[in-house]
N, C-alpha and C positions, 0 to 999 in steps of 0.2 A: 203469788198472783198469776206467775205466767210462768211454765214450763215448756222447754221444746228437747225434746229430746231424742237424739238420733234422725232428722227429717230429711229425707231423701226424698227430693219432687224431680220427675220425668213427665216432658210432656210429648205425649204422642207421634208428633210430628220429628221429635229429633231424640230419638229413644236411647241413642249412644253418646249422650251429651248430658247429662244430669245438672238441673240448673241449681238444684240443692244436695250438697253430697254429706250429710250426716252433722246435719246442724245440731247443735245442742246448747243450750240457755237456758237461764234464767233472769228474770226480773221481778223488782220486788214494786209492792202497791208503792204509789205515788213516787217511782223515780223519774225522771226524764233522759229518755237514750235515744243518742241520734244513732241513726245507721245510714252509713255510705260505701260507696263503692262505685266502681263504673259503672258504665250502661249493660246491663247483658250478664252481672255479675251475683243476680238473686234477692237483690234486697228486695223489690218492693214483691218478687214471691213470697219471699217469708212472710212480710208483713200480709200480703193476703191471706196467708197460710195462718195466722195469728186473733187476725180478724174473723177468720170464720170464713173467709170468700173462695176459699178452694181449699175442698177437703177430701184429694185424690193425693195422698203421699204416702211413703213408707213411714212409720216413725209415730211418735204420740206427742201433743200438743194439750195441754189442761191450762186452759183458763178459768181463774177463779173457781177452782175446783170440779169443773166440768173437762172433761175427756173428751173432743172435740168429735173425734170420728165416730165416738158412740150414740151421739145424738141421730135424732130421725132431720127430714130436711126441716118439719115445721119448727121442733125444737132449737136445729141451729139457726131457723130462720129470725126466734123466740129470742134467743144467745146474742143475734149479733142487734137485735131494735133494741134491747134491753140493756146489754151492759157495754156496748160497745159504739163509739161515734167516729165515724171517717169524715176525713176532709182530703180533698185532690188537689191537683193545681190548677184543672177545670174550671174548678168551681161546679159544675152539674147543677145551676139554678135552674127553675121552669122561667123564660123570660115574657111570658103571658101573665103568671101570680107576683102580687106585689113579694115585699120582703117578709111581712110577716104571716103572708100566706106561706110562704115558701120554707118560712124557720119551722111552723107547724106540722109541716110535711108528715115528720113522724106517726104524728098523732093520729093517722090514720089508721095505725097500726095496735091503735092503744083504745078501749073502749073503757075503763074506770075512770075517766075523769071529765069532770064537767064542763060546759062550755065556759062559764065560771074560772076553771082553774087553769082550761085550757087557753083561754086570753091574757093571763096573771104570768104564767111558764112562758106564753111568746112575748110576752114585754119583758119577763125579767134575762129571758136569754139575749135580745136584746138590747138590754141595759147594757149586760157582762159586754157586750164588745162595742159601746157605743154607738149605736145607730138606729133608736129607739126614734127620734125624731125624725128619720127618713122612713121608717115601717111601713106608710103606703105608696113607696116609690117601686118600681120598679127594678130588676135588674139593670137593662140598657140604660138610665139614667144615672147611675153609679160607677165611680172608680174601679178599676183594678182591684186598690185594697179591701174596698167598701164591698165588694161584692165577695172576697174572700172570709169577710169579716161577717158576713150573711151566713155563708154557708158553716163558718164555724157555728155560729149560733145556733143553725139548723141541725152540728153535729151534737150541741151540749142541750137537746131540745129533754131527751127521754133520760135526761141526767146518769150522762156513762160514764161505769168508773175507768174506762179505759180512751183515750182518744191515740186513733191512728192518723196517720197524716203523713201521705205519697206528695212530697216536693210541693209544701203549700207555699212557696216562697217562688218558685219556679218562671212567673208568668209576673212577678213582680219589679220595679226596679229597687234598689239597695236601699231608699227612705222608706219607700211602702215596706218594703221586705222584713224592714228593725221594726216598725212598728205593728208589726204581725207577729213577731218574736218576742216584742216586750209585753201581748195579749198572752202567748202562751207559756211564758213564764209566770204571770200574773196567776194565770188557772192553774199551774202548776202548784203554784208555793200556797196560796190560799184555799184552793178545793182540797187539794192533795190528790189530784185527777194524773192518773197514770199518763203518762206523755211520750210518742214511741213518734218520730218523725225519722223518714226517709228521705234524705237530701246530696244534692251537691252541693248544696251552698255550707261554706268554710263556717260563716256563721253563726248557722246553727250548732256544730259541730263543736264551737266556742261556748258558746252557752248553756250546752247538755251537761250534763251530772255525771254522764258515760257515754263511750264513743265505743259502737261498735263497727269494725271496720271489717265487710265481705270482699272474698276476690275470689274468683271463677267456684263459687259455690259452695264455699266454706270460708270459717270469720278467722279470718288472720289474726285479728286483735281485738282486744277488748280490754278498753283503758280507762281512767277518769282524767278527761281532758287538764284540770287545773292539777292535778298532782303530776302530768306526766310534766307541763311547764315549768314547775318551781323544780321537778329535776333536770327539770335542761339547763336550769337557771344556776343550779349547782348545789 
């Protein structure tokens, strides 16, 4: 599903600092891997690097069998509406469109589908995170999580098999935070929707399948959370 191999990212302004120094991975369709690290220490580079959002590095990146730097920009523009859904800690709602104006968003991008199927897709995305009953509210009249929970929808709008997600826990406190963790494991274990979150929160880190763990630009480790416990456990 996702290959990274050898990625060394420099960004112009600090050319003797290399914020990625020869990363190399793999991940298979539908696992869930968190990735942490300090601040300043690469991750959510890769993960842009992974996504499609910055495609100036040394190295080769193939998702889903596309060769990432080979594409033209429409193609990776094509790459990332199509098989790929972000979510930030943002949120990046338009606070002028209600919610389901705002889950839609995509579909501006999409000309095959009807208005028909396209009001069927924003109720059923939606549905997936609860908040089909608020769809003509706006952002500003919504929670923290609620609006989290918007924009996931808006991520899972053009059905990706892959979801990214930069510290969507971040901007949460620890009840909203589980109950945004127990939506992405849901879509985890049931879609079988590739699941790549970059985080501080310990949490997440608990509930991932795999922990990869970056420091100063390359992955110190790469473990499965619950086997590394029962060996600690003896």
């Amino acid at each position: 599903m996702i290959s990274v191999q050898n990625v060394r990212k420099v960004y112009p302004t600090n050319p003797d600092f290399p914020v990625l120094r020869g990363v190399s991975l793999g991940i298979d369709a539908g696992e869930f891997v968190s990735i942490v690290g300090t601040s300043g220490s690469g991750k959510s580079t890769l993960l842009n690097v992974i996504g499609g959002l910055d495609n100036h590095y040394e190295g080769t990146v193939t998702v889903d069998s596309l060769e990432l730097k080979s594409l033209s920009d429409q193609d990776l523009s094509h790459f990332r509406n199509r098989k790929i859904g972000f979510v930030f800690q943002a949120f990046n709602l338009l606070n002028h469109l209600n919610c389901s104006e705002n889950v839609r968003l995509p579909s501006y991008f999409m000309s095959n589908l009807s208005e028909k199927e396209l009001n069927k897709r924003t109720t059923d995305c939606l549905d997936a995170v609860g908040l089909q009953k608020k769809a003509h509210q706006k952002p500003l009249t919504l929670s923290g999580g609620e609006r989290q929970r918007v924009a996931i929808a808006r991520a899972l709008f053009n059905e990706p098999k892959i979801l990214l997600c930069d510290e969507p826990t971040g901007s949460l406190d620890s009840k909203t935070g589980d109950k945004i963790l127990d939506l992405f494991e849901s879509l985890n274990r049931q879609s079988g929707i590739t699941l790549i979150i970059v985080t501080h929160d310990v949490r997440v880190s608990e509930r991932a399948g795999r922990l990869i763990r970056i420091e100063d630009g390359r992955i110190a480790s790469d473990t499965n959370p619950l086997q590394a416990l029962v060996e600690e456990g003896g």
